[in-house]
Backbone as XML, in Angstrom:
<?xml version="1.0"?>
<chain id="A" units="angstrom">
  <residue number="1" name="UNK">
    <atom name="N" x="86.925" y="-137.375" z="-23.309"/>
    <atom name="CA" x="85.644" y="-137.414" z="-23.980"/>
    <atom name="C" x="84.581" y="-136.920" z="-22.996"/>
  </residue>
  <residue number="2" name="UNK">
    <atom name="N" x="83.439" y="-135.876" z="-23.497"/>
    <atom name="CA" x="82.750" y="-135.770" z="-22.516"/>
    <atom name="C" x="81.165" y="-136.715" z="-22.189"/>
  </residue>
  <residue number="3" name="UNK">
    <atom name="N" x="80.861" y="-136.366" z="-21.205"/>
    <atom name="CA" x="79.819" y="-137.384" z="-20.810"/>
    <atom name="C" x="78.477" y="-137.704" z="-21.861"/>
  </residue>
  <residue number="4" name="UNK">
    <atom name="N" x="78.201" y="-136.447" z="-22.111"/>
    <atom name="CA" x="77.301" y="-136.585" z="-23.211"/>
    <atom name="C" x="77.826" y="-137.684" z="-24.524"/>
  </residue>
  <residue number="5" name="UNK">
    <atom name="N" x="78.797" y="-137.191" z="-24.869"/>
    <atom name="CA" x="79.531" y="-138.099" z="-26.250"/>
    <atom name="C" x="79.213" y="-139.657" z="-25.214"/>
  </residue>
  <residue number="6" name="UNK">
    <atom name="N" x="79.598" y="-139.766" z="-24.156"/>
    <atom name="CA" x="80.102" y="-141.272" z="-23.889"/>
    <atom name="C" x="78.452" y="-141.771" z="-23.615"/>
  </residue>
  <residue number="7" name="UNK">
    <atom name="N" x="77.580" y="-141.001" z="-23.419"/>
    <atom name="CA" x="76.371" y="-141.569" z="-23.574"/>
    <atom name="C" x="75.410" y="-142.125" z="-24.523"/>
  </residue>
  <residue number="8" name="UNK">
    <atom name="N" x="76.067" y="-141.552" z="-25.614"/>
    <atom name="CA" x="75.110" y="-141.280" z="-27.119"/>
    <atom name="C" x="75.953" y="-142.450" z="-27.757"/>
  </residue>
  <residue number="9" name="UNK">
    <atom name="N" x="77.526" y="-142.835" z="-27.629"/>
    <atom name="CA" x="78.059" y="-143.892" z="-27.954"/>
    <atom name="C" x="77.860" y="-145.004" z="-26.816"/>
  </residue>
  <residue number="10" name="UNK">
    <atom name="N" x="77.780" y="-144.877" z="-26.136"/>
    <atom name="CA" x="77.432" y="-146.288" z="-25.387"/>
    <atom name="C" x="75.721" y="-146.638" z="-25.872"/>
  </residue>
  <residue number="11" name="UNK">
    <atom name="N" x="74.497" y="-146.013" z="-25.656"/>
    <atom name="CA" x="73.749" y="-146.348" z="-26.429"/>
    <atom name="C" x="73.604" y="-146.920" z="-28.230"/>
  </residue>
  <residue number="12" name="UNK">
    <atom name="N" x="74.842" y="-146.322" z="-28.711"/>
    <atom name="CA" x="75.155" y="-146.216" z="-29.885"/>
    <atom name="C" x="75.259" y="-147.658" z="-30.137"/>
  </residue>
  <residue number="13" name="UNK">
    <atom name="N" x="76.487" y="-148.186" z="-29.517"/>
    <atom name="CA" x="76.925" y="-149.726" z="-29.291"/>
    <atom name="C" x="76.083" y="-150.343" z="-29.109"/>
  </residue>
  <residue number="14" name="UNK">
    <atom name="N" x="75.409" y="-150.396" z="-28.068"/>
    <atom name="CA" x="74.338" y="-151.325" z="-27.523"/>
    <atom name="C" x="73.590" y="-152.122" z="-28.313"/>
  </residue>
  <residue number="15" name="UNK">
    <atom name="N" x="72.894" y="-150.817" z="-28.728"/>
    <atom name="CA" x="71.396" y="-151.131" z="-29.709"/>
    <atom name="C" x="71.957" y="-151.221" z="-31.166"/>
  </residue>
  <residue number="16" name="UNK">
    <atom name="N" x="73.216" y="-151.041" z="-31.202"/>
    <atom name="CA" x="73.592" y="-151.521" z="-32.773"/>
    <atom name="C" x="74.174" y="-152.387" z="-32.774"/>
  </residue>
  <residue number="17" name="UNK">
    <atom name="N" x="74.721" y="-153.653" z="-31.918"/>
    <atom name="CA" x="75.077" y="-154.710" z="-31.684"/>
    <atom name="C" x="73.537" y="-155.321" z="-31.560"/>
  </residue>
  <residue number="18" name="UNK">
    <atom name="N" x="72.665" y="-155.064" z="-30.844"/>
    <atom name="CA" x="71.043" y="-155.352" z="-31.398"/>
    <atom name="C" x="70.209" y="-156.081" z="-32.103"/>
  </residue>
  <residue number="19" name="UNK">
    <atom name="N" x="70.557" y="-154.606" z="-33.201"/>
    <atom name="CA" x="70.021" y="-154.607" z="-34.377"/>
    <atom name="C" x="70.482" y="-155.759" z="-34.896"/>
  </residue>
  <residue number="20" name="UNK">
    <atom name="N" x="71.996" y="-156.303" z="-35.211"/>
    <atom name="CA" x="72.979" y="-157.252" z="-35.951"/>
    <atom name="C" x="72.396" y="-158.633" z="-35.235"/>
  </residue>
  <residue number="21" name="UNK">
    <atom name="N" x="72.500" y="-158.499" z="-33.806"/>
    <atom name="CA" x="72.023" y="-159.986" z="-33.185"/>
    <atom name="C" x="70.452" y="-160.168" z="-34.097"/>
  </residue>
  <residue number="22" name="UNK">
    <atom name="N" x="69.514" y="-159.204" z="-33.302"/>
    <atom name="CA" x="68.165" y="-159.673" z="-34.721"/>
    <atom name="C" x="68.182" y="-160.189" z="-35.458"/>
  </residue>
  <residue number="23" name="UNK">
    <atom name="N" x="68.813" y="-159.661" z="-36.546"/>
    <atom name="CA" x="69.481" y="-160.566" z="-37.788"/>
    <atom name="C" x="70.200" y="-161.897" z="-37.952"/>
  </residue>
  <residue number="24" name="UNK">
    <atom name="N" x="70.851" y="-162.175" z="-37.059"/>
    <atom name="CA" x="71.742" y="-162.925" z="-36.113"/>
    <atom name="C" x="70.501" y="-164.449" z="-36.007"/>
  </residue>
  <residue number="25" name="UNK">
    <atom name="N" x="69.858" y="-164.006" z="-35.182"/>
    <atom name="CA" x="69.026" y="-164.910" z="-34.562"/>
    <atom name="C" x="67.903" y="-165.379" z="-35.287"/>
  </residue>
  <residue number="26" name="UNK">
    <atom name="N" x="67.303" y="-164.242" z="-36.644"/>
    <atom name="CA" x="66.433" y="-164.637" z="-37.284"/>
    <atom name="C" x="66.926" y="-165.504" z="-38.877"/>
  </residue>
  <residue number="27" name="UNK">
    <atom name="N" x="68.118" y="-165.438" z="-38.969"/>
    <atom name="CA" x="68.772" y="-166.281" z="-39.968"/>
    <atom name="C" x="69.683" y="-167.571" z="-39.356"/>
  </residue>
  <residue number="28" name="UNK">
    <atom name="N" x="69.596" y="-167.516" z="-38.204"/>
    <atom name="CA" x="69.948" y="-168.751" z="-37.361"/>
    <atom name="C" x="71.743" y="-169.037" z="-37.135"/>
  </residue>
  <residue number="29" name="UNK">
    <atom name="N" x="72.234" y="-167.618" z="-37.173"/>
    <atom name="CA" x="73.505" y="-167.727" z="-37.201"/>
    <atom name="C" x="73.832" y="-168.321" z="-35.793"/>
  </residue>
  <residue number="30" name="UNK">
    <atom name="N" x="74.226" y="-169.061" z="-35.390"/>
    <atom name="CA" x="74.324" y="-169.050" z="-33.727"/>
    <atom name="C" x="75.757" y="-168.924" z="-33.080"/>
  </residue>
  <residue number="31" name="UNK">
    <atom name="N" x="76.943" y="-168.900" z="-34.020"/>
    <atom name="CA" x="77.553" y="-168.499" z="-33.026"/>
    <atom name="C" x="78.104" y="-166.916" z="-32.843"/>
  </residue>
  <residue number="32" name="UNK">
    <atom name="N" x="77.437" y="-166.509" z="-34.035"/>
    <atom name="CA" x="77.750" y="-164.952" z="-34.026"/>
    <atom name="C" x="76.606" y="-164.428" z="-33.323"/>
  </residue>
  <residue number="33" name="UNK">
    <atom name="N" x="75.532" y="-164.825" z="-33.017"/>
    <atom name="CA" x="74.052" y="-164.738" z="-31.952"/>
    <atom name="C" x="74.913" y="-164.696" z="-30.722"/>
  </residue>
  <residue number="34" name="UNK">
    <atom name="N" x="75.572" y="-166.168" z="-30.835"/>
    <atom name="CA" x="76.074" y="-166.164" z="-28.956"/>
    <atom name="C" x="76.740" y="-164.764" z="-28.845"/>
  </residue>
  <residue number="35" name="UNK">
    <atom name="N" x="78.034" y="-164.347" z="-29.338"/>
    <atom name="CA" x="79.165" y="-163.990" z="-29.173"/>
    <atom name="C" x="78.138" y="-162.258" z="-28.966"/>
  </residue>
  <residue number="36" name="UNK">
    <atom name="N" x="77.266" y="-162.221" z="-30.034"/>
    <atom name="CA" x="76.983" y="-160.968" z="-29.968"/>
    <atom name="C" x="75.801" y="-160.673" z="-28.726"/>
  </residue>
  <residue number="37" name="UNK">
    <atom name="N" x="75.118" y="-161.554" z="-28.437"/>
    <atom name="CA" x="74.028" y="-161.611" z="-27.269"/>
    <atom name="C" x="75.006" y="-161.428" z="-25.744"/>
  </residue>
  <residue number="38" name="UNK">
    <atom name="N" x="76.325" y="-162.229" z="-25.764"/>
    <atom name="CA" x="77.058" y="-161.540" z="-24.764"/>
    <atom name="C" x="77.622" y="-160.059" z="-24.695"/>
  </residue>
  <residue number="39" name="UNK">
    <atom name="N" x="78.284" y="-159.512" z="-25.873"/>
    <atom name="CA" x="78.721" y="-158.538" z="-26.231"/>
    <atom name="C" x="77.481" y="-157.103" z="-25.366"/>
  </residue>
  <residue number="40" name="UNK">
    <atom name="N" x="76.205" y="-157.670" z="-26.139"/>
    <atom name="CA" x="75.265" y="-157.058" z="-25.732"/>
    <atom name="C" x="74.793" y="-156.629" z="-24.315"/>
  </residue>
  <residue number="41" name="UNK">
    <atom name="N" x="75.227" y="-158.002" z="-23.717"/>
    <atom name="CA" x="74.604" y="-157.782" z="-22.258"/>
    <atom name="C" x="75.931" y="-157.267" z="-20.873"/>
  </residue>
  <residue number="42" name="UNK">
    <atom name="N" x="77.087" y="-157.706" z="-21.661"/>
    <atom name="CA" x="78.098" y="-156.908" z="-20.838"/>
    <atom name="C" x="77.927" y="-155.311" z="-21.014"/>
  </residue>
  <residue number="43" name="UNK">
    <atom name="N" x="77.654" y="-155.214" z="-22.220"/>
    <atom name="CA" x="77.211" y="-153.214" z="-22.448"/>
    <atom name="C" x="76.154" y="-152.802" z="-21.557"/>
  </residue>
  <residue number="44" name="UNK">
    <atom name="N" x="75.260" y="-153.667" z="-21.543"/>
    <atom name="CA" x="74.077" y="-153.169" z="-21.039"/>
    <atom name="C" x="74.461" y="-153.139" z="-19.278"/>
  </residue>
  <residue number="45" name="UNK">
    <atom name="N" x="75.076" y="-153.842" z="-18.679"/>
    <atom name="CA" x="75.559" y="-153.947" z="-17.497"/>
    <atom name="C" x="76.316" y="-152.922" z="-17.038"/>
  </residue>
  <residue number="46" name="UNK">
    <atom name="N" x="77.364" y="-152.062" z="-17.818"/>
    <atom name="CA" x="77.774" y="-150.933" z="-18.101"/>
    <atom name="C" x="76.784" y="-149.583" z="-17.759"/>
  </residue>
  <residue number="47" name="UNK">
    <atom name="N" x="75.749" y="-149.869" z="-18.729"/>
    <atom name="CA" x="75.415" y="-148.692" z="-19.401"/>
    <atom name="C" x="74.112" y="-148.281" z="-18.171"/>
  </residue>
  <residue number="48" name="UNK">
    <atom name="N" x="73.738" y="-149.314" z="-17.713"/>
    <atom name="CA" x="72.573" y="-149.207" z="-16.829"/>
    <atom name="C" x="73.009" y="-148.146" z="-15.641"/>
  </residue>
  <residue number="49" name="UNK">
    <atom name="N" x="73.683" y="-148.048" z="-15.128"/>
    <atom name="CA" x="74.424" y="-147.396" z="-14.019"/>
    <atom name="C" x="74.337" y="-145.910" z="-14.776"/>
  </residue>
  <residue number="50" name="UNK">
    <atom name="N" x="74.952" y="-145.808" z="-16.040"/>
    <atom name="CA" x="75.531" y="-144.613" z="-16.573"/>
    <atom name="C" x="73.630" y="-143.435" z="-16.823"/>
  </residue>
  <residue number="51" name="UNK">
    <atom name="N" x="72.670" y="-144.086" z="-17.235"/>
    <atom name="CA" x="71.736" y="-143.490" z="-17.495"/>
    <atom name="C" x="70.553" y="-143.852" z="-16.141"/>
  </residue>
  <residue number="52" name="UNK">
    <atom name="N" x="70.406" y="-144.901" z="-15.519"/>
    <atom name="CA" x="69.601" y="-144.493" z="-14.443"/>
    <atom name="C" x="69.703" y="-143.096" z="-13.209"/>
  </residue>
  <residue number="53" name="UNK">
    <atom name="N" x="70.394" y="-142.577" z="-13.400"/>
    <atom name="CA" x="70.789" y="-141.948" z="-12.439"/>
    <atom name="C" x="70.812" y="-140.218" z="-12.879"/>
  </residue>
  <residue number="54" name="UNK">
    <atom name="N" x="70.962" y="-140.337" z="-14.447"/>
    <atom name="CA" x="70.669" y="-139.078" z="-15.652"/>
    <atom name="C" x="69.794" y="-138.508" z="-15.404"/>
  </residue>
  <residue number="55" name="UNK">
    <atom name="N" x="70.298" y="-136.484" z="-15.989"/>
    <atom name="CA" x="69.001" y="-136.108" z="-15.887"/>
    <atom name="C" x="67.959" y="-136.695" z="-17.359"/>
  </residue>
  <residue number="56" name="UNK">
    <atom name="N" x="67.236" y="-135.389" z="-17.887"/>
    <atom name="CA" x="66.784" y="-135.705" z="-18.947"/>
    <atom name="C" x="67.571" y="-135.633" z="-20.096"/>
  </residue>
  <residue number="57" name="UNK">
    <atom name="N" x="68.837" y="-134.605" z="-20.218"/>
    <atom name="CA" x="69.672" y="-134.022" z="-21.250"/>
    <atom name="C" x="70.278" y="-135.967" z="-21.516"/>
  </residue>
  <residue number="58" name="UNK">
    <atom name="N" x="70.828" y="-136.633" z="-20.708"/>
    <atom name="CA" x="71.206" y="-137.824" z="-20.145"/>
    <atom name="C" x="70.462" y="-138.647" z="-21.304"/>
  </residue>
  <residue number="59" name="UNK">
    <atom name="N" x="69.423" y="-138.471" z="-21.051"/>
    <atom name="CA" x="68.153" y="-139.573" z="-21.666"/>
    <atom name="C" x="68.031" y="-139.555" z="-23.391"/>
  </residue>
  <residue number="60" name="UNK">
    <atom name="N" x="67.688" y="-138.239" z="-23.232"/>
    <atom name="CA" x="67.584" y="-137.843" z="-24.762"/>
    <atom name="C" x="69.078" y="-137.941" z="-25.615"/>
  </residue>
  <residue number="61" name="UNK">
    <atom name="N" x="70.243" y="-137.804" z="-25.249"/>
    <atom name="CA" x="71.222" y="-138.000" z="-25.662"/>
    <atom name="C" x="71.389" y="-139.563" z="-25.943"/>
  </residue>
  <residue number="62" name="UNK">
    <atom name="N" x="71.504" y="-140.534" z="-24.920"/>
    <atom name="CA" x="71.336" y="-141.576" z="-24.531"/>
    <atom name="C" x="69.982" y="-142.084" z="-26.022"/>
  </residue>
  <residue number="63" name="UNK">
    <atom name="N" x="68.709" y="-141.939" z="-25.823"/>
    <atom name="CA" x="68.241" y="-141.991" z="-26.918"/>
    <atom name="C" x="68.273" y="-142.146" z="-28.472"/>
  </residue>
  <residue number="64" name="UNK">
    <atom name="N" x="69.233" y="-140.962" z="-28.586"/>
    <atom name="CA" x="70.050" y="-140.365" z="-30.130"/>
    <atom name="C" x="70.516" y="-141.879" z="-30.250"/>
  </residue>
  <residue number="65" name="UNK">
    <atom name="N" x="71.383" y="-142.122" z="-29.029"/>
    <atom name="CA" x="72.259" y="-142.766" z="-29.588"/>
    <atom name="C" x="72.002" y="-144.283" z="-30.226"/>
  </residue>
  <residue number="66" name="UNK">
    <atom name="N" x="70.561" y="-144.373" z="-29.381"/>
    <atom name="CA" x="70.715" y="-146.050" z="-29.448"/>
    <atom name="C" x="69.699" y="-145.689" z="-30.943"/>
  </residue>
  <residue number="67" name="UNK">
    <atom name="N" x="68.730" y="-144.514" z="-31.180"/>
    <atom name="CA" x="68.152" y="-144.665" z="-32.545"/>
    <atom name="C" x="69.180" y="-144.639" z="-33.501"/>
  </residue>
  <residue number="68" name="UNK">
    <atom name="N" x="70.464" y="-144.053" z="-33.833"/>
    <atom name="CA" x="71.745" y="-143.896" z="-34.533"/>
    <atom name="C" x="72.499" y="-145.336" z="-34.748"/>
  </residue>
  <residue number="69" name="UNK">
    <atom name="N" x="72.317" y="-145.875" z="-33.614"/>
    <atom name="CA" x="72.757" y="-147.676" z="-33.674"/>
    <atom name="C" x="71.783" y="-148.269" z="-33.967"/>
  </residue>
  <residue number="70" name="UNK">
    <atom name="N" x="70.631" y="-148.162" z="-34.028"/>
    <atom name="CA" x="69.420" y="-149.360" z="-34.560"/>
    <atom name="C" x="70.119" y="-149.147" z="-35.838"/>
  </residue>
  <residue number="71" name="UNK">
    <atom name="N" x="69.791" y="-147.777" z="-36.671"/>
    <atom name="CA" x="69.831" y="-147.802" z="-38.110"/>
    <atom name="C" x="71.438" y="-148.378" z="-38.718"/>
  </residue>
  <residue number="72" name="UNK">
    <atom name="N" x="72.537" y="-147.830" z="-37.753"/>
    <atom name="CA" x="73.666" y="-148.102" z="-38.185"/>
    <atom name="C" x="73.977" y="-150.104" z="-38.147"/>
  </residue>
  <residue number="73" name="UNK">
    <atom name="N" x="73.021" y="-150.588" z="-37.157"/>
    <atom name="CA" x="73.260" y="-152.043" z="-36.953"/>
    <atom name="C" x="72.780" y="-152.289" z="-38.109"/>
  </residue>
  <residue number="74" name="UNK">
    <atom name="N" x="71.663" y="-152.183" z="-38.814"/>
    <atom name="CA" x="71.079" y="-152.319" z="-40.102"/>
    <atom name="C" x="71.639" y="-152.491" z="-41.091"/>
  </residue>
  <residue number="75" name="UNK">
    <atom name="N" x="72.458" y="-151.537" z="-41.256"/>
    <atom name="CA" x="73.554" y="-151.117" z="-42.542"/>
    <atom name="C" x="74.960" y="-152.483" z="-42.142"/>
  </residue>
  <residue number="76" name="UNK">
    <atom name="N" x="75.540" y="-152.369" z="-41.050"/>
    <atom name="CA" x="76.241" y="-153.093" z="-40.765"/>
    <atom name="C" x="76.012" y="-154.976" z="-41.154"/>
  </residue>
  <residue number="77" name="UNK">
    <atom name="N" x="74.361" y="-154.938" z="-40.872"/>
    <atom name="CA" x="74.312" y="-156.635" z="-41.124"/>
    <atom name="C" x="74.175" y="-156.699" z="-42.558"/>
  </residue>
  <residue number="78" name="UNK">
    <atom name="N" x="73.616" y="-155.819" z="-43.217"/>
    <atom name="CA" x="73.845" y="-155.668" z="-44.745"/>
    <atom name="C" x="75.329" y="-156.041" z="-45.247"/>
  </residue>
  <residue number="79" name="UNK">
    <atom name="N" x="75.942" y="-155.185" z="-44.894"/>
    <atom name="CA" x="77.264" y="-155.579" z="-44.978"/>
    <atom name="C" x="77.935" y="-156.450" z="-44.879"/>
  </residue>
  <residue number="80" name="UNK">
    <atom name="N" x="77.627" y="-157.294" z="-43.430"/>
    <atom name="CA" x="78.123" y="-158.716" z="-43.155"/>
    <atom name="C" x="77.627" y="-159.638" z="-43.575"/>
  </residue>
  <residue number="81" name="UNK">
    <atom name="N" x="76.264" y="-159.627" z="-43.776"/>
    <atom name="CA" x="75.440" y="-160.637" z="-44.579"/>
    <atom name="C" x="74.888" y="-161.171" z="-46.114"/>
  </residue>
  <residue number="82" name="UNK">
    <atom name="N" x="75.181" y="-159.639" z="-46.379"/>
    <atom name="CA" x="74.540" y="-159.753" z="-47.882"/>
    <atom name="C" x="75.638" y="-159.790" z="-49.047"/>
  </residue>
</chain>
């Protein structure tokens, strides 16, 4: 896989695991909050390394991805919730 792809999906994940915790936390689910607030922060521990160090192509890719996971987390808690 190349770097770009693994950037735009690791943002992808992130912020669309996110989006779901939001939801998560504002309907008071708590143990799918916990499970997913960890999920979240092991990615982010990951991902920090992978884009501080990016140029801009890096960023903006990186970007795509996590706007592509806000909306896709959206659809997803629909799914699980409704």
């Amino acid at each position: 896989m190349n770097k770009g792809l693994k950037l735009f999906l690791a943002a992808f994940s992130q912020v669309g695991l996110v989006a779901v915790n939001i939801y998560q936390v504002s309907n008071q689910y708590y143990i799918g909050a916990f499970i997913v607030g960890f999920l979240i922060s092991i990615l982010w521990s990951f991902n920090v390394t992978k884009i501080a160090f990016g140029n801009i192509v890096d960023r903006i890719l990186y970007s795509l991805g996590a706007a592509t996971g806000t909306v896709c987390g959206i659809v997803l808690s629909n799914i699980l919730y409704n």
